[in-house]
C-alpha positions, 0 to 999 in steps of 0.5 A: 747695742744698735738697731737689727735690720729686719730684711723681708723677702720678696715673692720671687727670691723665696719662691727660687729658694723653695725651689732649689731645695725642692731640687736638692731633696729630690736628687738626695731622693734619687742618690738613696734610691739605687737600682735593683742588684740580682747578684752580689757578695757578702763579706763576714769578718769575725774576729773574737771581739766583733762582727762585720758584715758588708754586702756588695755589688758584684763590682765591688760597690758596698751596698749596706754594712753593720756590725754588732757593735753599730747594734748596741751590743758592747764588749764580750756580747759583740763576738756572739753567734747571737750577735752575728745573726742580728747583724744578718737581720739588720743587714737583711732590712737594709738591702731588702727592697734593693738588694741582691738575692743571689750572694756568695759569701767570704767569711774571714776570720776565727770568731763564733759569729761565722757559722751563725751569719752563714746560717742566718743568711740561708734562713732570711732569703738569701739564696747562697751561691758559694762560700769562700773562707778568706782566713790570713794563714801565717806561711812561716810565722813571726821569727823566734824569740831571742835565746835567753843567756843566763 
């Protein structure tokens, strides 16, 4: 099998190596510290199988996001108001100490989860500025079923 050849390290070499990963800590660190957002905006997107929530700046940049089925519920528990409302819970220890304060909310979609997230928002601090319903409408639906022939 042959002989392992066994490198030592100098002084120098590990000390320039601690260093860079002392530097590449740091500026993870300083990349996950984000700066403190006053206003923002809160999508809800509920359909009859989950719950999306994903809070943003005001330019658009997502600050933090969850759903019920990131927290553990699975199958017919996810589209629960009871889920929705740990989805706001989760969502609010996410942005606590960064996010914004002052949020309009867009909800989409028809699941049971969408007036529970709106009141779970109210009732963990959030300051709700306005609420748009951001619901896809059908204008004239799909086309009609072919005319059976017997």
């Amino acid at each position: 099998m042959g002989k392992k050849k066994v490198t030592t390290q100098s002084g120098e070499s590990s000390l320039k190596e601690g260093a860079a990963v002392d530097a590449a800590v740091a500026k993870s660190a300083s990349a996950k510290k984000s700066r403190r957002v006053q206003d923002g905006k809160v999508f809800i997107n509920a359909t009859y199988n989950n719950t999306v929530v994903t809070v943003t700046d005001a330019k658009g940049n997502v600050l933090a996001w969850a759903s019920a089925g990131s927290l553990g519920f699975a199958g017919p528990k996810k589209a629960t108001p009871f889920a929705a409302s740990k989805v706001i819970s989760a969502i609010t220890e996410k942005v606590q100490n960064t996010g914004p304060k002052d949020i309009a909310v867009v909800v989409k979609g028809i699941g049971s989860g969408r007036d529970s997230a709106i009141r779970s928002l109210i009732n963990n601090g959030f300051n709700v500025t306005s609420i748009k319903d951001a619901t896809p409408v059908p204008h004239n639906g799909p086309r009609p079923v072919k005319v059976r022939r017997v």
